[in-house]
N, C-alpha and C positions, 0 to 999 in steps of 0.2 A: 710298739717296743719289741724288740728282739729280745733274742736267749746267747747268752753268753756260755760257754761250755771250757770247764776245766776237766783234766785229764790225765793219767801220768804216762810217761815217753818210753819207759824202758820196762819192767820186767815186772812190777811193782812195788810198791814199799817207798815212793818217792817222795812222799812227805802231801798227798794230798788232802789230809784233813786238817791240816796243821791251814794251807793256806785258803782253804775255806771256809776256815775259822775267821780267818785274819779279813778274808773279802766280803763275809756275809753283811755286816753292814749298808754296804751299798746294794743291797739286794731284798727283795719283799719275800723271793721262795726259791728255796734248794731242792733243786728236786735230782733223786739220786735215778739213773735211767738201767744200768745193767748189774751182775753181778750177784751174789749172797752172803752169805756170812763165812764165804772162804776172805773176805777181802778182812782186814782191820785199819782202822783210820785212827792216828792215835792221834789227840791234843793235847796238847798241855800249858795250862796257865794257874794263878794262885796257886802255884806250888804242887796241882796235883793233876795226875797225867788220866787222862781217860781217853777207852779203844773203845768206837763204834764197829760195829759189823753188819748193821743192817739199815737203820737210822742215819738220815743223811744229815751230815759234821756242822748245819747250822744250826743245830738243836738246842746249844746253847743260849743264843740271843736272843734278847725279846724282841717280840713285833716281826718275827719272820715264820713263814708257814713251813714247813718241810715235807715234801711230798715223797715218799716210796714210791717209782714209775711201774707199767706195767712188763718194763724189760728187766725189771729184778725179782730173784726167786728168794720166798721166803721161808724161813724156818721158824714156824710158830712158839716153838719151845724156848729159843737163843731169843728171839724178839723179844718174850716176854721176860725174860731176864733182864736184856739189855734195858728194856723197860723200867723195869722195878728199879735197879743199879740208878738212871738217873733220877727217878722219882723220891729215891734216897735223898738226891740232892737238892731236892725241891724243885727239880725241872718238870715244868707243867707242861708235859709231854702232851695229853689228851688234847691242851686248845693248842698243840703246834705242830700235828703230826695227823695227816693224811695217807691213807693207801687205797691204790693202785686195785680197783678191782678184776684187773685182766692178770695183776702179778697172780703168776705159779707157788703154789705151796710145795713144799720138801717133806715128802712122807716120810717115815718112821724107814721104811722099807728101802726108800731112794739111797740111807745111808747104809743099808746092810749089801745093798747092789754095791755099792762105790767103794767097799772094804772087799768086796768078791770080787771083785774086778782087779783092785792093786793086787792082791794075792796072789790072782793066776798071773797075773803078767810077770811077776818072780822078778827077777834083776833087771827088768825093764821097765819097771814102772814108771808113774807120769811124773808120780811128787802129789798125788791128791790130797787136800787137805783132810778127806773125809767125811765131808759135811751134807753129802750127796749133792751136791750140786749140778753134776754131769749126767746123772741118772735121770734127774727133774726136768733140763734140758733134751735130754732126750725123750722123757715123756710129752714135753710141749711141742717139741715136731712130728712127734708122733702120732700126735691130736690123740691122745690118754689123759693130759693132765686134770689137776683139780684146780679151779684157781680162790684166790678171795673171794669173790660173788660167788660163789658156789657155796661158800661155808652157810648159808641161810636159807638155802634150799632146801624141801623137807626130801629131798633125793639124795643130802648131802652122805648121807653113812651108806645108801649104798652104792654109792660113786664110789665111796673109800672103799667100800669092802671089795670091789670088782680090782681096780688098783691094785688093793693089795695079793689078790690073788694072781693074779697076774706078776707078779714082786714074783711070789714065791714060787711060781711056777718057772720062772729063771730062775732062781737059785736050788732048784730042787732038791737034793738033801743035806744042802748044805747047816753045817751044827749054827750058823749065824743066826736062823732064826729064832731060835730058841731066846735070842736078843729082845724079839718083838714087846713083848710082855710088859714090860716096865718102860719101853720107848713109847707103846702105842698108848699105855694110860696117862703120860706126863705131855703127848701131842693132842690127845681128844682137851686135855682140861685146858690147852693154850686155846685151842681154836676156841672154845667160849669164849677165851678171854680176849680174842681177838675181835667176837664180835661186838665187843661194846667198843671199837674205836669205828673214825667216821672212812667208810669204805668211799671210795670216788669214783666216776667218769675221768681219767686224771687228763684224758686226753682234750676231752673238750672243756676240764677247768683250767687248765696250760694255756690252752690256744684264748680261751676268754680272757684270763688275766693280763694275757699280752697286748690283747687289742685294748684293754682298758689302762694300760703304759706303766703296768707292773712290772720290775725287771725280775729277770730270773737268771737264775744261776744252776746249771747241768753239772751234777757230778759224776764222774768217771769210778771207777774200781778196776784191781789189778791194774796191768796198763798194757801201752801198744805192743811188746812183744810179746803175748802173751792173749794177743787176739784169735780164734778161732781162724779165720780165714789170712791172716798177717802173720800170726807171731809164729814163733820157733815151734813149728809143728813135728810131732804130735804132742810136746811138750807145752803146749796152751791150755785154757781155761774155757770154755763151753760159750761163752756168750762175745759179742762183737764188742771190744774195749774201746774202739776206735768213734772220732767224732761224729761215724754216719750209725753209730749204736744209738745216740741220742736220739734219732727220727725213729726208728723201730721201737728204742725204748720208753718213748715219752709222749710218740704222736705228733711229733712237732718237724716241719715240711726245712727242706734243707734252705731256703731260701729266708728261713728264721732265724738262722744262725749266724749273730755277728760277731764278738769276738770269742778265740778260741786257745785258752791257757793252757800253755803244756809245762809238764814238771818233771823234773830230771836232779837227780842228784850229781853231787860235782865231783862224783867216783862212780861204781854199780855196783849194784847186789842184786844176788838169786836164790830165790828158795827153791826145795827139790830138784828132780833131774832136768838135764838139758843141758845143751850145747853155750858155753861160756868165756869167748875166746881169751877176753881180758882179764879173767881168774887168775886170781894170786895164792895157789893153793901152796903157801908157806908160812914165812913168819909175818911179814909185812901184811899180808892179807886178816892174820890172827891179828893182827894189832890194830887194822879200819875196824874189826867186827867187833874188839873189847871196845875202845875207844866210841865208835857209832852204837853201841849196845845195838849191834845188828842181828836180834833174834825175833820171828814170827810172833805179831802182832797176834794173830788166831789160833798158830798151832805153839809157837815157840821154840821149833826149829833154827837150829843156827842157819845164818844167811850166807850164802857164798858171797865175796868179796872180792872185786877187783878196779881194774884204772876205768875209767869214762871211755866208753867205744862211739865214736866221732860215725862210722858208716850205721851205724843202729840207730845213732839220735838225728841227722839226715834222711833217714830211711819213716823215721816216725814223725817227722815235722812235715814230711811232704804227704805222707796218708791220713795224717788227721788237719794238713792246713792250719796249724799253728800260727797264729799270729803275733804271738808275744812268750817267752818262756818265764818260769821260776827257778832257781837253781838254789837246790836244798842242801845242806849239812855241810858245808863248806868250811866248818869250823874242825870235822872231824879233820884235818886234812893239814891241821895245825901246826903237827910237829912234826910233817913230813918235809925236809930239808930239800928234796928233788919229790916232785910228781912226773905223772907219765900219763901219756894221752894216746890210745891206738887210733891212728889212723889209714888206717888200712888193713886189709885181712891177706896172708896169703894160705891160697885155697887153689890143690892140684896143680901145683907149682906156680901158679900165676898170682901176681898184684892184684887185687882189686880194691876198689875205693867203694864199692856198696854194699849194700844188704843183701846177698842172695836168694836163690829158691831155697836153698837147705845147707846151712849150719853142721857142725860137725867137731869131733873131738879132736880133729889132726887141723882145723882152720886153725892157722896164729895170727898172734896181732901184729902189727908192726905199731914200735912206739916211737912217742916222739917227748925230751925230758924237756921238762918245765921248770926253771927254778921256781921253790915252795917258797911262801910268805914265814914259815916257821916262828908263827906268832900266835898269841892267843887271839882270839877275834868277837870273843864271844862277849865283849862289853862293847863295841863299835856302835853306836848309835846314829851314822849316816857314811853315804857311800865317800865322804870327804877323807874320813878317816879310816879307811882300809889302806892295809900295806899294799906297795906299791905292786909285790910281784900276785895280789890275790889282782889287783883291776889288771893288770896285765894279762892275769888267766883269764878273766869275764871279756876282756877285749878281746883277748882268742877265742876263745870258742863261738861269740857272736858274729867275730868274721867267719870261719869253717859254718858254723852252721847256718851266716844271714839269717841271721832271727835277732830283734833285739831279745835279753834279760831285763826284765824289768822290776824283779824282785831277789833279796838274794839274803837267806835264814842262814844266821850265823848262830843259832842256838834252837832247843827243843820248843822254847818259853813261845807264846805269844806276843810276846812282847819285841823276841829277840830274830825280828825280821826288818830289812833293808828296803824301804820299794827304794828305787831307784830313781 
């Protein structure tokens, strides 16, 4: 049995936990392959919304294992919140929750680096969430880090202590340390608590369950533009978002991989800085981001907003091989009487229909208007009964992008998604 791999298309925030909620069912294990607790995966059902940050979105369901990979960096302190929070809800996390003993730990330190870092960069900065994530990444290529299997080591403190000295010898006098104290007592007591869950091989329990015709299901974080070596650089995120991150992050050989769900919203949005050609920075834009409560999932920053950019989701269906798309929040999009769809950029006076080397604040879109559905949609219970100009839009963009849609979330709910 093969692995099936979801993932989201644009910037992120596209609604992937929502439909790995919805497909864990047909699945035995979710295993999350890249990313940390910069990413939020929100669900919502029975009335109440819950955001993962670290815990991959099948956590919910019984009968499904959930594996942390060893291409995600963790935070022992958010984990064990994240932890407790469901435990509240009598989610019996300990039998359905696996980690990754090659995943990287997120020092105390890692986020005093990634706040020293925005600072100096002054009006240039990235948009980092501040969770250190970038820092831990770079101590993993650096061959410094610490990982999980190390937490058991009786070398493990003074691994850390060399780490952290090294920390502070970058930031040398900087007043941020002064921070450590109360980060490094509330990270020592996670990592105990970390070690009473079951640490894994995850790579050779991955590849075992497959040969014995478990299916699996890869999940994505952030999303394709917003990959280290893809996305709108230097405006990305530290780790490979893209479908060949599931083999780094999980162990699992490319020729594993059979289908491949990409997620897109049926407009965009961006957190922090970066090049955004389809921004609607007015009223219109003010009104998807009330109406979409488009605000950060981890940090809670407002989300920039704008139309659906056609060479960006072309640009991400051929680098991660997309075989099938979801198209999210289509509901937000309600009382819009005319939408708009860029197809095209232009850039240094010239047309172009792709995704370039480099993005910029003078690339424009070129639109193209769509009559809107300007109906509510968010009781439609199959694709018979959508307005005629919302199939019209799903009929567009599957022709521009050749890709079928084969799911399409007309609300937050669980409940209130279309497959197709």
């Amino acid at each position: 049995m093969g692995v099936d791999v979801l993932l989201g298309l644009q910037w992120g925030d596209e609604g992937k936990g929502k439909i790995v909620d919805v497909l864990t069912p047909q699945y035995d294990i979710i295993a999350r392959f890249q990313g940390g607790p910069n990413a939020g995966h929100t669900l919502e059902f029975e009335g109440i919304k819950h955001v993962l940050h670290t815990i991959p979105s099948g956590i919910f369901r019984d009968n499904v294992v959930n594996v942390i990979g060893n291409g995600v960096v963790i935070d022992p302190v958010i984990l064990k919140k994240e932890i407790d929070q469901l435990e509240n809800l009598n989610v019996n996390v300990r039998k359905k929750l696996l980690i990754s003993k090659k995943a990287h730990l997120i020092l105390p330190t890692h986020k005093l680096l990634d706040k020293a870092s925005e600072i100096a960069k002054g009006k240039h900065k990235i948009g980092s969430t501040l969770k250190g994530i970038g820092p831990t990444y770079m101590d993993k290529t650096g061959r410094n880090g610490l990982r999980v299997g190390d937490i058991n080591s009786k070398e493990f403190k003074e691994k850390y202590n060399q780490l952290k000295e090294k920390h502070f010898a970058l930031l040398k006098d900087s007043s941020l340390i002064e921070d450590i104290t109360s980060l490094e007592t509330d990270f020592l007591k996670s990592i105990n608590y970390l070690k009473e869950f079951d640490h894994i091989d995850s790579e050779h329990y991955l590849n075992n369950a497959a040969k014995e015709g478990k299916k699996i299901l890869a999940e994505g974080a952030q999303g394709t533009l917003l990959d280290i070596d893809f996305g709108t650089y230097p405006f990305v995120t530290s780790s490979n978002t893209i479908t060949a991150g599931t083999c780094t992050g999980l162990g699992i050989a490319p020729n594993k991989i059979d289908k491949i769900v990409g997620i897109f919203k049926a407009y965009c949005t961006r957190v922090g800085s970066g090049p955004f050609p389809s921004e609607l920075d007015n009223t219109v834009g003010e009104q998807m981001r009330k109406i979409g409560n488009e605000f950060g999932a981890t940090t809670g920053r407002e989300r920039r907003c704008g139309w659906i950019d056609l060479p960006a989701l072309k640009y991400a269906i051929m680098i991660n091989g997309v075989t099938e798309l979801s198209m999210m929040k289509a509901d937000v999009l309600d009382s819009f009487e005319d939408i708009f769809v860029c197809t095209h950029y232009i850039q240094n006076g010239d047309k172009i229909d792709y995704f370039p080397f480099e993005l910029s604040d003078k690339t424009q879109p070129v639109l193209k208007k769509i009559k809107g559905w300007n109906t509510d949609i968010t009781k439609t219970s199959n694709e018979e009964s959508f307005p005629k100009e919302l199939s019209d839009y799903i009929s567009f963009l599957e022709k521009e992008l050749n890709t079928p849609i084969s799911i399409v979330s007309v609300g937050p709910n669980r409940s209130e998604t279309i497959v197709r």
